[in-house]
C-alpha positions in Angstrom: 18.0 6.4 8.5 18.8 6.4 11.9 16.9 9.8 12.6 13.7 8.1 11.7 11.1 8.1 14.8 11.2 4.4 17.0 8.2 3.3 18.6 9.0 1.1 21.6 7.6 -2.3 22.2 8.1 -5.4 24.1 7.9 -7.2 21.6 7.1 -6.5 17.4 5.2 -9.3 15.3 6.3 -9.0 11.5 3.3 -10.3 9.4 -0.6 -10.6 10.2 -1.0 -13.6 8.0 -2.1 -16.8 10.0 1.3 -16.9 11.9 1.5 -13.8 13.3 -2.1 -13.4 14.2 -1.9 -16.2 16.2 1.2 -15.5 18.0 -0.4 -11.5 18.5 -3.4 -13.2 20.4 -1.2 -15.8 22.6 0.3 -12.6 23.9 -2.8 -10.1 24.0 -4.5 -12.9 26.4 -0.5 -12.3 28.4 -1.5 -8.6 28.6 2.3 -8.1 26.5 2.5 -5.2 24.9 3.2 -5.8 21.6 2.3 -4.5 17.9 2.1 -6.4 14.3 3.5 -5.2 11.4 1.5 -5.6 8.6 2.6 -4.5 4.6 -0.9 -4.7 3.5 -4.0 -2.6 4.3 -5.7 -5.8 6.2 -5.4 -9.2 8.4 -4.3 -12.0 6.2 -3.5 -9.5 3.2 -2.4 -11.8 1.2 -5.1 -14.6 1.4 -6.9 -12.0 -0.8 -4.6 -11.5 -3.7 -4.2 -15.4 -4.4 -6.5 -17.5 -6.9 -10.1 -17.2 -6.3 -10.7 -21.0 -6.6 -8.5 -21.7 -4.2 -9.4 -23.9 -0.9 -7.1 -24.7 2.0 -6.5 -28.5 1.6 -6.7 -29.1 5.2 -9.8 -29.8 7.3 -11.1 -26.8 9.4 -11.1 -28.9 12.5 -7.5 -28.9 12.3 -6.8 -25.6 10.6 -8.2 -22.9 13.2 -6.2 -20.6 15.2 -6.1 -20.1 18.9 -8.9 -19.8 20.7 -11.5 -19.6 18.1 -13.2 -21.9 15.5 -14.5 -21.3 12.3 -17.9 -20.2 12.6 -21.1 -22.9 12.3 -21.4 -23.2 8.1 -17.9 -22.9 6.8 -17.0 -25.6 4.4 -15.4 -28.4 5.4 -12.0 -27.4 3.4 -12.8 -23.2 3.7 -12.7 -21.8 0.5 -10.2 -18.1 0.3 -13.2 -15.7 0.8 -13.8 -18.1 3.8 -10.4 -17.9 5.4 -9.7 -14.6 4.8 -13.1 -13.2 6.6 -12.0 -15.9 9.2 -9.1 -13.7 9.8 -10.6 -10.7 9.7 -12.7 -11.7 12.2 -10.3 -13.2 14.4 -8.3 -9.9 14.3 -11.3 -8.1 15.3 -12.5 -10.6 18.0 -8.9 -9.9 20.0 -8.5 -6.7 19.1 -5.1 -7.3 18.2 -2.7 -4.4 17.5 -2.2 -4.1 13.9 -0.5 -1.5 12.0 -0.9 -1.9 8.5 1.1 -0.4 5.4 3.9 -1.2 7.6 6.7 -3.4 5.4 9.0 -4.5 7.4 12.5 -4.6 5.4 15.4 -4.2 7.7 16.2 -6.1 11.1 19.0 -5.4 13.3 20.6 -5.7 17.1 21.3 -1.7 18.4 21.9 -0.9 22.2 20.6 -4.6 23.9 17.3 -5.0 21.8 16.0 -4.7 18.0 15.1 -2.4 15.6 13.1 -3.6 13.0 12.8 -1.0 10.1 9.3 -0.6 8.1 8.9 2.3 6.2 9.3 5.8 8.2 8.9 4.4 11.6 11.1 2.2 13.1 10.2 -0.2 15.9 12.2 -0.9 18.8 11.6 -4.6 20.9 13.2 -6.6 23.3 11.9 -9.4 21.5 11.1 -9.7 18.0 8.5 -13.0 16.5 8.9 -13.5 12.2 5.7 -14.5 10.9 6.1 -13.8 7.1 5.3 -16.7 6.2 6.2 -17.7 2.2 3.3 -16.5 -0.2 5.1 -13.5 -0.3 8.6 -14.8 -1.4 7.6 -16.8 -4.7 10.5 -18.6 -6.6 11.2 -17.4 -9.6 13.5 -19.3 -11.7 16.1 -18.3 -14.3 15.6 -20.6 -17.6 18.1 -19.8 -20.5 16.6 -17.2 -22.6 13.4 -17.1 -20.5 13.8 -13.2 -20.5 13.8 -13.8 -24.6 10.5 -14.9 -24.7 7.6 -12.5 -25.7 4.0 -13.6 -25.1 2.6 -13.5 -21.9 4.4 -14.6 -18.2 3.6 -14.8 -15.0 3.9 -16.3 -11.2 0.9 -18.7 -9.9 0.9 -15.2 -7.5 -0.6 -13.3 -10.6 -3.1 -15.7 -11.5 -6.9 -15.2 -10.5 -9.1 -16.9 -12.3 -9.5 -18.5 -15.8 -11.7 -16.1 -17.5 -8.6 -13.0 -17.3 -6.9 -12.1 -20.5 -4.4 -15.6 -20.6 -3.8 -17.1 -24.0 -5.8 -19.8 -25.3 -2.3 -22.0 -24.9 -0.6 -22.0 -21.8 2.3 -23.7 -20.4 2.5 -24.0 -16.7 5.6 -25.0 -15.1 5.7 -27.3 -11.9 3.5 -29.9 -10.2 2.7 -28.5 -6.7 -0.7 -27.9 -5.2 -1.0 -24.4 -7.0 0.1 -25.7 -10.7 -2.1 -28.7 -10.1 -5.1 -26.5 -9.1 -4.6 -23.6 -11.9 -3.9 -25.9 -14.8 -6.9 -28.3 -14.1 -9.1 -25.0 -13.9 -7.7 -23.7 -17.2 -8.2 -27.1 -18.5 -11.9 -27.1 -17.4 -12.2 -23.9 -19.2 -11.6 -25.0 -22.6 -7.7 -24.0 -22.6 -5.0 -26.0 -24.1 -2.6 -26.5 -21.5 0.5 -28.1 -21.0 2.1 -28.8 -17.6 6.0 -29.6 -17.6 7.0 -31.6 -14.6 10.6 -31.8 -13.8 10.4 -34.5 -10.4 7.4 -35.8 -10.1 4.7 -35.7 -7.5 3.4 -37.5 -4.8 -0.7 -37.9 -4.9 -3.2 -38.3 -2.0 -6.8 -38.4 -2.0 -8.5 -35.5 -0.7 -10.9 -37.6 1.4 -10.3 -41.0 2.9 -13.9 -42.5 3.2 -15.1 -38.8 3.8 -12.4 -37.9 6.3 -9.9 -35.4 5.2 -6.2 -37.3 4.6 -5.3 -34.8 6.8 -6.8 -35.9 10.2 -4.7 -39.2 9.2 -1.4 -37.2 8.9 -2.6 -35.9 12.6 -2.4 -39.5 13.9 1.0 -40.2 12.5 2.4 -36.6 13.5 4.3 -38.5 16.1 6.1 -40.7 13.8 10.0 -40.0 12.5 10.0 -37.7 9.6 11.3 -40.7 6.9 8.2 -43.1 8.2 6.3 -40.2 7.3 7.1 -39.4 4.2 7.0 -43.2 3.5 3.6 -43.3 4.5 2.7 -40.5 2.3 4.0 -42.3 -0.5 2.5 -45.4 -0.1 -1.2 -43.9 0.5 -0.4 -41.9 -2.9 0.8 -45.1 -4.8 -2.7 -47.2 -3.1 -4.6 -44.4 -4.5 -3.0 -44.8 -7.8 -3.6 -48.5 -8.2 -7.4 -47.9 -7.1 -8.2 -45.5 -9.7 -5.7 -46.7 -12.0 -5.0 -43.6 -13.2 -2.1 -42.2 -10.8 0.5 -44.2 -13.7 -0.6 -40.2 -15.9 1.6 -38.6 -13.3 5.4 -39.3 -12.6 6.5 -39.8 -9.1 8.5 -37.7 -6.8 11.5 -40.3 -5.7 12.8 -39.2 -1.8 13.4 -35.6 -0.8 15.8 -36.6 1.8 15.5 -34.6 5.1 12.8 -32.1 3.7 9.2 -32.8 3.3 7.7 -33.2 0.1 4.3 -31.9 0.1 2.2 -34.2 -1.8 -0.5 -33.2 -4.5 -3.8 -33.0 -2.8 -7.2 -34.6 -4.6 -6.9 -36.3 -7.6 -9.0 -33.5 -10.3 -5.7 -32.9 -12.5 -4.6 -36.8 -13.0 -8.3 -37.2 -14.2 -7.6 -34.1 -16.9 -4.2 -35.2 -17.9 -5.7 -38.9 -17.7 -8.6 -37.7 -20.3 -6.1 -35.6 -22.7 -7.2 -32.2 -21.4 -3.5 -31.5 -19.8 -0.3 -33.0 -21.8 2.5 -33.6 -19.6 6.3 -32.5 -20.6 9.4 -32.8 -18.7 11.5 -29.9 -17.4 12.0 -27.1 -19.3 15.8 -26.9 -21.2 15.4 -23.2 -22.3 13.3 -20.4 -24.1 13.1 -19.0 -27.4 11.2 -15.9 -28.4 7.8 -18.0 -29.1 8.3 -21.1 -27.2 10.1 -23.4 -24.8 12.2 -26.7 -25.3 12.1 -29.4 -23.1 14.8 -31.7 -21.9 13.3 -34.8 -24.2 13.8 -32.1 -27.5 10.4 -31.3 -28.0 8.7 -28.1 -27.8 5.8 -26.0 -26.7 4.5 -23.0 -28.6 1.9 -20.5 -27.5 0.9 -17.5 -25.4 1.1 -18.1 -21.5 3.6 -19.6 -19.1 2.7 -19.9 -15.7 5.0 -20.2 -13.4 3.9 -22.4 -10.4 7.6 -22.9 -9.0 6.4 -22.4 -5.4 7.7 -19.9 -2.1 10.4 -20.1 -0.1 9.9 -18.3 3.7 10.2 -14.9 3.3 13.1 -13.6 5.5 15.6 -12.1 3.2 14.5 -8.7 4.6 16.2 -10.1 7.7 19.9 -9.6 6.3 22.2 -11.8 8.3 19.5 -12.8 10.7 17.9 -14.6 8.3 20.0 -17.7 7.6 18.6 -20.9 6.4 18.2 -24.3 7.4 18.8 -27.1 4.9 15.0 -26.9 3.1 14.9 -23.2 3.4 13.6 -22.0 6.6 14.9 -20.5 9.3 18.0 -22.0 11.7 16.3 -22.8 14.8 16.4 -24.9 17.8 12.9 -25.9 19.6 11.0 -25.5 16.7 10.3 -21.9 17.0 13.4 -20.4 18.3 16.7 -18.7 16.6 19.7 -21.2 16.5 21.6 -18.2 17.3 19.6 -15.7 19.1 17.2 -16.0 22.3 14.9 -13.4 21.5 14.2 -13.7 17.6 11.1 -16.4 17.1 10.0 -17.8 13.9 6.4 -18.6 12.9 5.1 -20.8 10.1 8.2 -22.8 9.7 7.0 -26.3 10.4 4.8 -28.2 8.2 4.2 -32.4 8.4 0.9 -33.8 7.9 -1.0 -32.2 10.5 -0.9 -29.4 7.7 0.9 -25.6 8.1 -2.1 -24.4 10.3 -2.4 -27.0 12.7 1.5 -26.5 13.3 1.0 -22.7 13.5 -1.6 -22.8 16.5 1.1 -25.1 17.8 4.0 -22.9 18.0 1.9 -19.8 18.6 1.1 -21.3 22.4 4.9 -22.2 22.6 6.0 -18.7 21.1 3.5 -17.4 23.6 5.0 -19.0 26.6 8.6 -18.4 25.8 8.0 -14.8 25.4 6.2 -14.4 28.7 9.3 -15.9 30.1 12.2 -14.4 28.5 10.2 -11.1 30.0 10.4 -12.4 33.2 13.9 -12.7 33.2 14.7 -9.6 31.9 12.6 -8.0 34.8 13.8 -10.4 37.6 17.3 -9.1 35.8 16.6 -5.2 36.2 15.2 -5.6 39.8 17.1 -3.8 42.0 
């Protein structure tokens, strides 16, 4: 392993999702010499192996990246063709250093800087920026006798669209954004479905009087993190009483310290609301042909979905990649390692500005630490 050929860099991006591309052009307009690792063959990779359907459920206003907008046209929440020729573009605009088919999967401190291992060629940094992000880490749960069970299974990561080979009767696990999104789709398309909710969800509307709930959460961004969060509740239990349909959903009590992203638009309470989806609670365990829930009763049929959500994916990282409390990485000022100077995390802070907005945050302030901690290190080697 260690006879493998090392490129040298100031400093190696891992990931050319959102995070990374960001960070890449903060430090391309620095003139830094840098390079991002990519596993796919293209910007944003995985933005195109997600559900066609999908939409990013925050305004573009608030959702762009550095220096460029979305271009004149784009829908007001871009769809995932949308944001991933957004990226591709943006990529191309900067001319930002990409090397694709380039997984990183091993991290470590050798002789005063980093190695970070992907594939043949290792790359050697001074300073080293994670920008994973989480599609690629989904969470996949152990149920008892899940493995038992022989029709058809599958992460919200596998699913593309309704009209793929899926049983006529699926059962989709959990009540994020994804399972919300793919089981009212399914439902629209005639399938029996069954969603089995084991917490609860919070609610909002998509829209406030035509203005995206996000541009709200922007203007209470400054607010502690529990006002927040109460906030968030209260606009999803107003919406509820106004449609009087919100009661078809259970609620999410408090997270405690981590934010609970809430359930954006209101499309799968009107299906469960009109019969189309049946609500279960959690799941207690798997036969060969079905699933029991923790009230007794049980589900038969062909598909189960499982829309259990993503965790940030840094377990390539060994024991650099320790984790905070709700699953990210240990830091201090947002985008810096707790323990280490020189290791920077992207697409690790999320409130109700929305994940993007955040990212084109911490890319400027990624940015300008970098520069700096350069600066040092050459005022340091001056003679």
């Amino acid at each position: 392993m260690r006879n493998n050929p090392v490129e040298s860099f100031d400093v190696v991006i891992v990931g050319a999702g959102p995070g990374g591309l960001a960070v890449s052009q903060q430090l391309a307009a620095r003139n830094i010499r840098h390079v991002v690792l990519e596993r796919g063959d293209s910007p944003g990779w995985m933005w195109g192996h997600v559900y066609d359907s999908l939409r990013l459920h925050t305004g573009k206003h608030l959702s762009s990246l550095p220096g460029m907008p979305f271009p004149s046209g784009t829908s007001l929440f871009p769809s995932r063709s949308e944001f991933a020729a957004y990226l591709h573009d943006y990529a191309a605009r900067f001319h930002l250093p990409l090397q694709y088919n380039s997984e990183a999967t091993g991290l470590r401190w050798e002789n005063g800087g980093w190695i970070v291992e992907a594939g043949e060629v290792h790359c050697r940094a001074g300073i080293v920026v994670v920008a994973t992000g989480i599609m690629s880490s989904p969470v996949m749960p152990a149920f008892p006798g899940m493995d038992t069970y022989t029709g058809q299974l599958l992460h919200s990561t596998e699913y593309r669209r309704p009209d793929e080979r899926l049983g006529q009767s699926v059962l989709v696990i959990g009540i994020g954004n994804s399972a919300a999104e793919i089981a009212s789709e399914l439902a629209a398309s005639g399938r029996d479905v069954t969603v089995s909710v084991r917490s609860g969800a919070t609610v909002i509307p998509r829209t406030i009087a035509g203005i995206p709930s996000q541009y709200f959460g922007w203007g209470m961004s400054w607010l502690p993190g529990p006002v927040q969060r109460q906030i968030v509740q209260s606009t999803g239990r107003l919406g509820g009483l106004l449609r009087r349909r919100q009661a078809a959903l259970p609620r999410k009590g408090d997270t405690g310290p981590c934010l609970d992203v809430p359930v954006v638009g209101h499309t799968v309470v009107n299906h469960i609301s009109a019969g189309r989806i049946r609500l279960r609670p959690g799941i207690a365990e798997f036969t060969k042909s079905a699933a029991r829930f923790a009230d007794g009763a049980q589900w038969q049929g062909d598909t189960v979905i499982l829309a259990t959500g993503y965790r940030s994916a840094i377990g390539w990282m060994g024991e650099y990649g320790g984790r905070d409390e709700c699953g990210f990485a240990l830091r201090k000022g947002r985008v810096q390692s707790a323990a280490h100077p020189d290791l920077f995390f992207v697409g690790h802070n999320y409130d109700g500005r929305g994940g993007l907005y955040n990212i084109r945050i911490d890319a400027k302030r990624i940015g300008r630490q970098v520069a700096k901690n350069l600066r040092q290190v050459k005022v340091g080697e001056s003679p």
